[in-house]
C-alpha positions as CSV (number, residue, x, y, z in Angstrom):
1,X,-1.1,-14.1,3.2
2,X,-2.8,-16.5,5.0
3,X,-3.1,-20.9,3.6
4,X,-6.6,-22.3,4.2
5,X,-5.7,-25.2,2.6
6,X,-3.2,-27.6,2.3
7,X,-0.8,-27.7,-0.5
8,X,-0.6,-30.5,-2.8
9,X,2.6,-32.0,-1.9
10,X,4.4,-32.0,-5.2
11,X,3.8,-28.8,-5.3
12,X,5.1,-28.1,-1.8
13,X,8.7,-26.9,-3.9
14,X,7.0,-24.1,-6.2
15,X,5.0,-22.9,-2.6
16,X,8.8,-22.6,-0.9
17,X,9.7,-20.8,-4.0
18,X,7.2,-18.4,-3.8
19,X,7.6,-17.9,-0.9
20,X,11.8,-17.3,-1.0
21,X,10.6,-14.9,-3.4
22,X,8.1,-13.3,-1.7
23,X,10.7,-12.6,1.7
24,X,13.4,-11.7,-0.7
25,X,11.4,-8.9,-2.2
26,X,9.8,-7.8,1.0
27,X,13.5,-7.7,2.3
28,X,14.7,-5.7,-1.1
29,X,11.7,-3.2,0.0
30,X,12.9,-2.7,3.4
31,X,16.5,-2.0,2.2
32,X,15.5,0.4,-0.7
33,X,12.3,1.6,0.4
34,X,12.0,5.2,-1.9
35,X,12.8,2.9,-5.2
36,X,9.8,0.4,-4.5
37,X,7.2,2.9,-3.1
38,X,7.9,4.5,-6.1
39,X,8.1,1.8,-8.5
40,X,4.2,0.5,-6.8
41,X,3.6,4.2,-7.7
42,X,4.5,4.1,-11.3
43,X,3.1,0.1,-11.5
44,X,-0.5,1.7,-10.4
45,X,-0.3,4.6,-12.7
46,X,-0.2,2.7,-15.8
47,X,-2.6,0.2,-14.8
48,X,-4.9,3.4,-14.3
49,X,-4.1,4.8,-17.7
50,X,-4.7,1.5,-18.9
51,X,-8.1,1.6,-17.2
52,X,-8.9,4.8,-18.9
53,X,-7.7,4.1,-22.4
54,X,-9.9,0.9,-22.3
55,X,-12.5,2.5,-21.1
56,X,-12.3,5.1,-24.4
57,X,-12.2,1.6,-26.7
58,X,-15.0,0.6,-24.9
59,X,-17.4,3.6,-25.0
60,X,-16.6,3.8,-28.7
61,X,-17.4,0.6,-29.2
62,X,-20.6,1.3,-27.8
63,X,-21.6,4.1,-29.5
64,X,-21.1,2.1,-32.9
65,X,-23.3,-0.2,-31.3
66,X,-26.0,2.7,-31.4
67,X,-25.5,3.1,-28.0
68,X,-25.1,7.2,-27.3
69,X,-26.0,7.0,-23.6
70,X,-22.4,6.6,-22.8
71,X,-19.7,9.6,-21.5
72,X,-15.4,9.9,-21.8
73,X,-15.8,12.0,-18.6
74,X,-14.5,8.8,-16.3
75,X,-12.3,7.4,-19.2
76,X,-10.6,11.4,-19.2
77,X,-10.5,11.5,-15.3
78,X,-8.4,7.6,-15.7
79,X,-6.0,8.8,-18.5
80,X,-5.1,12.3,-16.6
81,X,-4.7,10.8,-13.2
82,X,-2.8,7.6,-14.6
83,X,-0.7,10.1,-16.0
84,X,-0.2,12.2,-13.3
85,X,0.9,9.0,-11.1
86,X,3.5,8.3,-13.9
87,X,4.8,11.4,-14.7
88,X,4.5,12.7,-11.3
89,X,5.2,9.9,-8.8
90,X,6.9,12.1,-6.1
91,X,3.5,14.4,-6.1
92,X,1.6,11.1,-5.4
93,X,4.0,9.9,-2.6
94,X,3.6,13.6,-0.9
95,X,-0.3,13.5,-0.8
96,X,-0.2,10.2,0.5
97,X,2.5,11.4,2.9
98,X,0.2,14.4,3.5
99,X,-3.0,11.9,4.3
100,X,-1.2,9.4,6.6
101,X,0.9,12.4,8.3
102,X,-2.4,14.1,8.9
103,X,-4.3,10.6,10.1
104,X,-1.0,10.7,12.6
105,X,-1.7,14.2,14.0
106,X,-5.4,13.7,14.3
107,X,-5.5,10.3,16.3
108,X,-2.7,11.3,18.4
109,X,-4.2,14.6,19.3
110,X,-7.8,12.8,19.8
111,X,-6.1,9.7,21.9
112,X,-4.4,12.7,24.2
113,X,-7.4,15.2,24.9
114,X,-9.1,11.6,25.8
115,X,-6.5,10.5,27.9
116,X,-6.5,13.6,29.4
117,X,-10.5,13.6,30.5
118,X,-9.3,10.4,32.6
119,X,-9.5,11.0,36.4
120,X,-5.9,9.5,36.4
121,X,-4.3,10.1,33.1
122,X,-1.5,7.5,32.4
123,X,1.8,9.1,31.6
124,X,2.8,6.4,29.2
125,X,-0.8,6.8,27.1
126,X,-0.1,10.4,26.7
127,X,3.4,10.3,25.7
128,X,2.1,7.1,22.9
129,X,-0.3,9.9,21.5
130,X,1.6,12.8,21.8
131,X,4.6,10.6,19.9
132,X,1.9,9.7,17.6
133,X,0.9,13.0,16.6
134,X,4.4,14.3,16.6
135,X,5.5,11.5,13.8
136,X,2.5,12.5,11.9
137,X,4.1,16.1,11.7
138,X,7.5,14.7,10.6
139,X,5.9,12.4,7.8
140,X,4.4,15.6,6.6
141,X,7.4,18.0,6.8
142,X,9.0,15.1,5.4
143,X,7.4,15.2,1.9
144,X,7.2,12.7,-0.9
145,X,11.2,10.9,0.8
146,X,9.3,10.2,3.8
147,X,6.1,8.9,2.8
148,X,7.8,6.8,0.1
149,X,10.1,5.6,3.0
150,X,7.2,4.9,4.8
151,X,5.0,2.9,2.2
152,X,7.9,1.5,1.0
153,X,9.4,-0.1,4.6
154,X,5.4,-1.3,5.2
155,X,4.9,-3.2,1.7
156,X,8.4,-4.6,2.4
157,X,7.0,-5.9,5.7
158,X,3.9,-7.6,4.8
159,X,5.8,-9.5,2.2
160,X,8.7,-10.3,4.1
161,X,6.1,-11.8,6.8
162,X,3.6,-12.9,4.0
163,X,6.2,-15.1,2.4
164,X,7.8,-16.2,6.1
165,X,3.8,-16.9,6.4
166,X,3.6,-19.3,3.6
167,X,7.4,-20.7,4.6
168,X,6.2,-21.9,8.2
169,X,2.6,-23.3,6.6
170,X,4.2,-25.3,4.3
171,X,6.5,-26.9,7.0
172,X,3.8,-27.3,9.6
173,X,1.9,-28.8,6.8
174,X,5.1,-31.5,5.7
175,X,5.7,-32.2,10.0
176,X,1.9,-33.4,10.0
177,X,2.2,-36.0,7.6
């Protein structure tokens, strides 16, 4: 999260607030990593259900509008894949596991037959890529455990630094005046 502007100064205690909040969560989300990737799981398969459901409210109420140009065939693909991320949050972590793992194994295995086309090949840049491409194979042996370990150390990161972010802004921003 990045301030453009300055805070008001009598709000300057909600901002450190926020942002306590925001490092205390992200450091939650390091510590328990599995139970947040798979809470963010569960949070974006009800909003997707949601989604759908309104989007059956809203196609009815078209259609007794006179409208009859409208079709359920988005609203159905919503409802059946919110409830496939809610009732199925460990499938959901393992194809995004899949996805990242095999992202992993292609870049590393690109990045080494490049750096191996180089008249003088560094050692280093072909052990990065070959570590890179051997990671990508753990996080997909690893299943739905490691990707939700992984997605759930990352979003505990960002906020952590995110709210650390907001933290420094705010006291760079009280030094100045």
């Amino acid at each position: 999260m990045q301030l453009y502007t300055n805070i008001p100064k009598e709000l300057n205690g909600q901002a450190k607030s926020a942002a306590l909040i925001m490092m205390v969560i992200g450091a939650l989300a390091m510590v328990l990593p599995v139970f947040f990737a798979t809470l963010s799981v569960l949070i974006l398969g009800g909003a997707v259900l949601a989604c759908g459901a309104l989007g059956f409210v809203y196609n009815r109420y078209l259609s007794q509008k006179g409208v009859t140009n409208t079709s359920n065939l988005v609203p159905i693909l919503f409802v059946l894949l919110g409830a496939l991320l809610l009732f199925m949050p460990a499938l959901t972590l393992s194809v995004a596991g899949f996805i990242i793992g095999a992202s992993l194994i292609f870049s590393g295995l690109i990045g080494w037959f490049a750096e191996r086309r180089i008249v003088n090949p560094s050692f280093w840049w072909q052990l990065r890529h070959g570590i890179t491409a051997l990671l990508g194979l753990i996080l997909i042996l690893s299943g739905a455990n490691g990707a939700a370990w992984l997605i759930g150390v990352f979003f505990g990161l960002n906020m952590l630094i995110a709210g650390a972010n907001v933290w420094i802004a705010i006291a760079g921003q009280q030094r100045s005046l």
